[in-house]
N, C-alpha and C positions, 0 to 999 in steps of 0.2 A: 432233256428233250424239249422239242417246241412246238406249235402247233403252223401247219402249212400258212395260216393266213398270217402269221407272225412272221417268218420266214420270207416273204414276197411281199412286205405290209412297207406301199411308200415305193415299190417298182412298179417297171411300165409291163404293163401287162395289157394281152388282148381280148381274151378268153379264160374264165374261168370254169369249169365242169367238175362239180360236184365237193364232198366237204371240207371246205378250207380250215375248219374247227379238228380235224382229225392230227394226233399227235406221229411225228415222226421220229424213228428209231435210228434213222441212220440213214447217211446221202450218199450216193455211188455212182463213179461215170462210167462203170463196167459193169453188164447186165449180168457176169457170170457169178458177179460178188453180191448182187439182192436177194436179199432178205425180207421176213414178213413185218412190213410196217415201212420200209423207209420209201424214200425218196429217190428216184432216178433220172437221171439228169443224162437229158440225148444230147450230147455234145458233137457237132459236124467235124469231124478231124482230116486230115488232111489225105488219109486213103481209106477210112471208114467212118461213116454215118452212123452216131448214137440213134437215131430216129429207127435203124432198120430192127433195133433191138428190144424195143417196149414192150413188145408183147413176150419176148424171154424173160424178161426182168419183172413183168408180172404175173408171168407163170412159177416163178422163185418166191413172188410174196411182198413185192412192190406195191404197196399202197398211194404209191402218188408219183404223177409221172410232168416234168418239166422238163417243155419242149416249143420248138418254135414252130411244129405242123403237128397239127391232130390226127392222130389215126382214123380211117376212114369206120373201124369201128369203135364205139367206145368198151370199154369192162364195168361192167355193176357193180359201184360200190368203193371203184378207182376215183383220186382227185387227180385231175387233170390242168395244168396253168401253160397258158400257151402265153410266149414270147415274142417280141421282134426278133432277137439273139440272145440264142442262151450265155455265151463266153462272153457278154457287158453282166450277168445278172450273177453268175454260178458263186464270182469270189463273194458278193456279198451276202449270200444266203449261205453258201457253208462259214464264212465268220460269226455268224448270226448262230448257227446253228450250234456251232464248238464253243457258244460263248464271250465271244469278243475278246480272246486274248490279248489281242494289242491294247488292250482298254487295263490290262494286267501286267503288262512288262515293255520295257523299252526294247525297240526292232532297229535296227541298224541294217539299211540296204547295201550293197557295194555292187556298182554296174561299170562297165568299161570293157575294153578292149583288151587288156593282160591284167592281170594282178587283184583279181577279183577274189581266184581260193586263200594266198596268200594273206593279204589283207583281212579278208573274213576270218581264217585258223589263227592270224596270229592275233588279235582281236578277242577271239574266243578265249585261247591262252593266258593270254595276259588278266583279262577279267575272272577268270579262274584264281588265277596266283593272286591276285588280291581276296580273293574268299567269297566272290560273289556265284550263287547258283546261274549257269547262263547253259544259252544253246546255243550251238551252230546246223545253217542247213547251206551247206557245198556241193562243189562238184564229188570231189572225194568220199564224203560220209557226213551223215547231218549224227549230230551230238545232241540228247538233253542230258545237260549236266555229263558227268563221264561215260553215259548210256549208247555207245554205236545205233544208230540205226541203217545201213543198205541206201547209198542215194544212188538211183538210175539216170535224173535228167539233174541238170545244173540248176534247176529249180522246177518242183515241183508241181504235178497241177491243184488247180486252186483248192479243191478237196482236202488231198494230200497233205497238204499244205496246212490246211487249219488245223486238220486232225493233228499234226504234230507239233504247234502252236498252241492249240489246247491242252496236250501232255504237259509242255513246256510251262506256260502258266498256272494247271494245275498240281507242277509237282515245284512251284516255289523256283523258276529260273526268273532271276531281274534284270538279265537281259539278252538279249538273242540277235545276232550278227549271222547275215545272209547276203549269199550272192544272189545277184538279179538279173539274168542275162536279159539282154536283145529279145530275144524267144520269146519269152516267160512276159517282157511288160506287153508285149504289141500284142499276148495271144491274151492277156488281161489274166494271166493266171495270180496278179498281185493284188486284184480288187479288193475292196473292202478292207485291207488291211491300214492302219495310221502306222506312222514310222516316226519317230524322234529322229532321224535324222538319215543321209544319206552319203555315199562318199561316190564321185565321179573318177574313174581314173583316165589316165590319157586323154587329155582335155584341151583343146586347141583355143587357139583367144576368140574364135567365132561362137564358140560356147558360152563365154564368160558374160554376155549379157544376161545370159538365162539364170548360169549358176553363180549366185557372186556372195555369200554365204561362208565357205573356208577354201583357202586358196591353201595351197603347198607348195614348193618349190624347192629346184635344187639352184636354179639359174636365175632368176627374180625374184626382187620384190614382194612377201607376202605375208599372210600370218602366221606360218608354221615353216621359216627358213631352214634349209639345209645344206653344209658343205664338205664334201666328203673331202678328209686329211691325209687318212692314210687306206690301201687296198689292199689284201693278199685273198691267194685263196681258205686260210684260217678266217675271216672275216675283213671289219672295217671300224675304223675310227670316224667316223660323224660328230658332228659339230650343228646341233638344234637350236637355234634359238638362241646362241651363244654358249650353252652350254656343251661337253665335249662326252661322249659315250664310244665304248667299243663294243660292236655286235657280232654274231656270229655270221653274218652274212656278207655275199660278194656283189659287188656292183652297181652301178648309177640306179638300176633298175627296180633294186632290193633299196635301196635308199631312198627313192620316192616310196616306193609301199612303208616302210615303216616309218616316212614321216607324213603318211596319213592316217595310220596308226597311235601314232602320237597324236595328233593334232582332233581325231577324232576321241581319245580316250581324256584329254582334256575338255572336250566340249562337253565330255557326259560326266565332266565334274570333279574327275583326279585332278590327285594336285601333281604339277609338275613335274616333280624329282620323283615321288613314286613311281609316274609313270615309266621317268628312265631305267629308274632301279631292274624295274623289272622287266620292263626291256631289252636291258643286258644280259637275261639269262633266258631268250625264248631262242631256238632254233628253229632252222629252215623248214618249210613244210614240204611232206614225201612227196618227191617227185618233181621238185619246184629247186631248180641248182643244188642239185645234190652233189655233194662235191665227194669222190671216193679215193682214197691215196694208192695210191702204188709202190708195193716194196721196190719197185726197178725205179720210183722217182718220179713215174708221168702222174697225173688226175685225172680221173674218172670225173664226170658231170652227169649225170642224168637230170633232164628237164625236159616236161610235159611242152615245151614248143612246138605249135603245130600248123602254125601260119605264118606268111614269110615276115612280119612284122615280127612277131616274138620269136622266130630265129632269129633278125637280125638285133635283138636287142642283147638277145644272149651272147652271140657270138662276138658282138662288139666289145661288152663285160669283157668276154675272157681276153682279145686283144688289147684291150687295157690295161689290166692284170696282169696279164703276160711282158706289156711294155717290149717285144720283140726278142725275149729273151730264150723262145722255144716255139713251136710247131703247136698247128691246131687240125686236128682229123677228127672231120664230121661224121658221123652215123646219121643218114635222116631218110627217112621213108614221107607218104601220104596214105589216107585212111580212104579203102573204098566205099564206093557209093556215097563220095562227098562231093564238095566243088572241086570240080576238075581244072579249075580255071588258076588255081594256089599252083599246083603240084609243078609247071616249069619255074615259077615265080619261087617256091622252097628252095627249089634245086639251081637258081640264080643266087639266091642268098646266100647258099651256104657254102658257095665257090667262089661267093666274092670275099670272104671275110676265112678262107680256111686254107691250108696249103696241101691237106688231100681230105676228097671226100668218098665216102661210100656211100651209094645209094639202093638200099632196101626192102624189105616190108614192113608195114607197119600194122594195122588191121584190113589185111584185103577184104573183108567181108566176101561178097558175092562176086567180087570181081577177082581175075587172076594176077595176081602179084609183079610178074612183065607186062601187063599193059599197063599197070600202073607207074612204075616204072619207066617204061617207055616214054611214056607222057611227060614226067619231069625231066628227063632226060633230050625231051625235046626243046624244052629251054636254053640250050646249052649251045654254044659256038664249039669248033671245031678247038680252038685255044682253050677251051674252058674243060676238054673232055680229055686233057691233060693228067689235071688233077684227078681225074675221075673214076672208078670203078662200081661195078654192079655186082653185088651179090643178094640175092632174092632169099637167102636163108637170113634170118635176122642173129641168127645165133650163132652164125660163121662170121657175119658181119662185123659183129661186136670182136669175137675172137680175132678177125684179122687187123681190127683196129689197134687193138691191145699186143700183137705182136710187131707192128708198124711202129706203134710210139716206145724215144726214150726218152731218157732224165729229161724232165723239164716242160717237157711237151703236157699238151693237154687234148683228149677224148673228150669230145661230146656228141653224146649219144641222146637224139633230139626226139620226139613225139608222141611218148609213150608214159613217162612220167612216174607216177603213181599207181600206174595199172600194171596188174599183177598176170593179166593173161594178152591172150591175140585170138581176133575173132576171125573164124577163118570159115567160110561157106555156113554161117549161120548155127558157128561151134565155139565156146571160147575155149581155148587151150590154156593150160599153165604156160606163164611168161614171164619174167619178171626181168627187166635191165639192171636191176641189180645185185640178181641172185649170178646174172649171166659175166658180169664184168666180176667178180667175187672169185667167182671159177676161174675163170683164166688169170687171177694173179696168185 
């Protein structure tokens, strides 16, 4: 525990009301979860005001309330710390509070446009297989040590965050690999944390002023080179640094992630050849090119692609791969109540790089599955709606993929990845694209 005036001790602060000497039990950004003694934290979100809730939160036994407007009345006996903005102050007070983990274990960030869960699990893994206690916090499932925990956002708020930061250091993890989305740094949900180090992916040379620190590559010059030798869908033969490894994985795509996997697990201090050793024996993470085989001959792929950048990364992989030697039938939906603005731009992608596509559902949420539909479908030339068909069941869709392809051909079945349901009018359903391709062969 710490005491409030420790906690905001060195922030900007406007207002203080009442005692800053008083000890806290516990910080909360949800009124329903206070308790007697902690700290409640009115964060402004984006369709609900923390502010509208302090007095819920002290009717549960909130002894101190941190906020950027005062209530117009106060409670006897409440500390009150008023702010310019709560979301610049929140990450450093709950680090403070949880103890400064990062002052306890090395934090590895991983931000970028694709290849962020990838890089983070296989990171995870790998320092595992060498015998060190570590965490992972993903889109997928944050990890301490071999411990599941349930992740909802691709990162956590800043709370959230520490508290499981603080397990992490207090149960002996030395080091812990996280995605950082977009989201998470602009909303400052990473404050107060120190990081040993950072990995950027897809990084364009107008970047390279900024980050110039470790470079990767498959195509220039850098410190951690790569060149891919040989391709199938069993894996790849790479070529690091001069030295030559076969991995379980496919494509240009998968070859940049693991050679910043590399390149990152040398900076924190392996030696070289360990790293490959063990390298050689991680596989692909769920839902991230999953390759599934077919008695009749074709491959199944399932991968979490969900924007027309990582379709077209994938789909390019597989026409690589493939070297023209067989057919490629897309499955790809868009998730409702997202940018609408993707969904003709998905359904461009995956008509330019496939020879038939179906276009599906993916998580309509609150919207209905033909309008979503419609919409990518709107992207589409009258040439292009050729290759095209609509089926709005996703689980017919799959099946009429799978009776479409033969020997050789290759299924990919794009936007859903890892996830195990479909959320449909604010329900998730059992789902699973790989339970669903499984069946039909």
């Amino acid at each position: 525990m710490a005491t409030i005036g420790e906690l905001v001790l060195g922030l900007k602060t406007i207002r203080t009301v009442g005692d800053t000497g008083m000890e806290v039990t516990d910080i909360q950004l949800d009124s329903r979860k206070a308790d007697k003694g902690c700290l409640f934290v009115a964060m402004r979100g984006n369709t609900v005001d923390g502010h509208q809730f302090i007095d819920k939160a002290i009717g549960l036994g909130a002894g101190a309330v941190l906020c950027e407007v005062l209530p117009e009345q106060l409670t006897d006996g409440v500390t009150y710390i008023q702010v310019p903005d709560c979301e610049d102050v929140v990450g450093t007070v709950a680090t403070r509070f949880f103890g400064n983990p990062t002052d306890k274990l090395k934090l590895v960030g991983v931000t970028g446009t694709n290849g962020k869960t990838t890089i983070a699990t296989l990171l995870y893994n790998m320092f595992r297989k060498m015998g060190y206690k570590t965490g992972l916090l993903s889109t997928v499932c944050n990890y301490i040590d071999g411990e599941p925990i349930p992740a909802d956002h691709t990162t956590p708020d800043a709370v959230t965050l520490n508290r499981l930061l603080g397990r992490m250091a207090d149960e002996g993890c030395k080091y812990v690999f996280m995605e950082c989305s977009s989201h998470a740094i602009v909303q400052k949900r990473i404050g107060g944390l120190k990081y040993a180090g950072g990995i950027f992916t897809n990084l364009t040379r107008d970047h390279l002023d900024y980050h110039k620190t470790v470079t990767y590559s498959l195509r220039s010059i850098c410190d951690f080179k790569g060149r891919l030798l040989e391709s199938g869908f069993d894996g790849m033969l790479l070529e690091i640094n001069g030295r030559e490894v076969f991995l379980k994985f496919i494509g240009k795509f998968n070859a940049s992630n693991l050679l910043a996997v590399y390149g990152t697990a040398v900076n924190l201090g392996r030696d070289p050849m360990e790293v490959l050793t063990v390298m050689s024996t991680l596989v692909p993470v769920n839902g991230r090119f999953d390759a599934i085989r077919s008695p009749k001959g074709f491959t199944a792929i399932v991968d979490y692609a969900h924007t027309p950048d990582a379709l077209t990364n994938v789909l390019t992989t597989i026409v690589d791969v493939l070297d023209g030697k067989g057919q490629i039938i897309t499955v790809v939906g868009a998730g409702g109540n997202r940018d609408k603005g993707k969904r003709p731009l998905m359904a461009k992608e995956s008509v330019k790089y496939s020879d038939r596509v179906i276009i599906t559902s993916d998580n309509p949420r609150f919207e209905e599955p033909q309008d979503i539909i419609n919409d990518m479908l709107a992207g589409l030339t009258r040439d292009d709606m050729q290759k095209v068909i609509s089926i709005a069941d996703r689980r017919e869709a799959i099946r009429t993929a799978c009776m479409m392809a033969e020997k050789g051909d290759v299924i990919l079945v794009a936007g859903k990845g890892h996830e195990d349901y479909q959320e449909i009018k604010g329900v998730k359903h059992h789902f699973d694209d790989h339970e669903v391709i499984r069946d039909c062969f």
